[in-house]
N, C-alpha and C positions, 0 to 999 in steps of 0.2 A: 549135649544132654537135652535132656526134654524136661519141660512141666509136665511134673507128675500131683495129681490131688493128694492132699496128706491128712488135711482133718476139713471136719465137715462140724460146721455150727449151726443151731438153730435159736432163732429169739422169738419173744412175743412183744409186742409192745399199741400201747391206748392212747388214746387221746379221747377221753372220758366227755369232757363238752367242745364242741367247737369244731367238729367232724374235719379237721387239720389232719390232712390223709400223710403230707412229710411229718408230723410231729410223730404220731402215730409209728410210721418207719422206721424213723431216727432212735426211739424207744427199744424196737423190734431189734434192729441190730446190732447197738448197744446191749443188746443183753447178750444175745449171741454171740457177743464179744468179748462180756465181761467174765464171763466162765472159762476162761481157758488162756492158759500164762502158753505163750507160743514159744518155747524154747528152744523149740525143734532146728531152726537153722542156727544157732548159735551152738546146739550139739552137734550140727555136722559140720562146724567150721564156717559158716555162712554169714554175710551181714543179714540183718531182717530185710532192708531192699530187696535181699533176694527173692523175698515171699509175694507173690501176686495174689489177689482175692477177687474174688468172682463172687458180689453180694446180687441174692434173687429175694426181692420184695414181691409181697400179694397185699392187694387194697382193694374196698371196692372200687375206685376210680384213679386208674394209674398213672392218668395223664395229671394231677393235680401233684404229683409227685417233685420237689425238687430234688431230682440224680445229683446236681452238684453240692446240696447241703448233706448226700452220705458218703460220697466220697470224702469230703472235707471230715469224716470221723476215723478214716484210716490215712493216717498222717506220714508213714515211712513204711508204705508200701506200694507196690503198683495195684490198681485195683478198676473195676468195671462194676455197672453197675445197670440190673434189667428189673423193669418195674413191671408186673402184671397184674391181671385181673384174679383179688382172691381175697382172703383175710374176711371181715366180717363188719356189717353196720346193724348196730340194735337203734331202731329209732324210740323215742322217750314218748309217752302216751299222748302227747300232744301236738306231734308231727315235729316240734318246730326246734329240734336239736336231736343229737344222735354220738351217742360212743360208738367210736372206729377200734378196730382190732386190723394190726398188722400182722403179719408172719413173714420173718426173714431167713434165709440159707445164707451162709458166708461158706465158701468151699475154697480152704487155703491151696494154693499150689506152689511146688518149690520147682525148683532147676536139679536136678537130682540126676 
C-alpha cells in the first residue's frame, strides 16, 4: 500500500511580545491540531502509528525555528517537519518588540 493524504489542517498561532518565531509555530500547530478528533485509522482498523504528518510552518524568519520542539507535539505518530518563509511580523511603534503570526499545514497521511 501507499501513503495516501487524508485530512489537511490548518492553524494560526502568536507570540504577541517576544518575536519567539518556535513559540509562535508551536501555537500554529496546536491549533491545527486541536480541531480534529483523528479517528480515521482506528475506523479502518489501524493503530494511530500508522498515521504520518507532514507539518508545513511560515515565519518570518525560519531558521529561528526549533523543528524538534514540533515534532515533540505529535507524540504517536511518524511525522516531518519544513519550516518556511511566511506568517506575519507587526512591529510595535517603537521598533523595539514585535507580534509574530505563524501559519501551520499539518497534512495527515495513512498506509491505505
Amino acid at each position: 500500500m501507499a501513503l495516501k493524504p487524508m485530512v489537511l489542517q490548518f492553524g494560526m498561532g502568536t507570540d504577541i511580545r517576544g518575536r519567539d518565531s518556535t513559540k509562535a509555530a508551536e501555537r500554529a500547530l496546536k491549533d491545527a491540531l486541536a480541531h480534529n478528533g483523528l479517528g480515521l485509522s482506528r475506523a479502518l482498523g489501524l493503530p494511530t502509528t500508522a498515521l504520518e504528518v507532514e507539518v508545513r510552518v511560515g515565519v518570518p524568519r525560519p531558521e529561528t525555528v526549533d523543528k524538534n520542539a514540533l515534532l515533540a507535539l505529535l507524540p504517536h505518530v511518524k511525522g516531518s517537519v519544513e519550516v518556511v518563509e511566511g506568517g506575519l511580523e507587526i512591529v510595535n511603534e517603537a521598533g523595539s518588540d514585535a507580534t509574530l503570526i505563524a501559519n501551520a499545514a499539518a497534512i495527515v497521511r495513512l498506509d491505505v
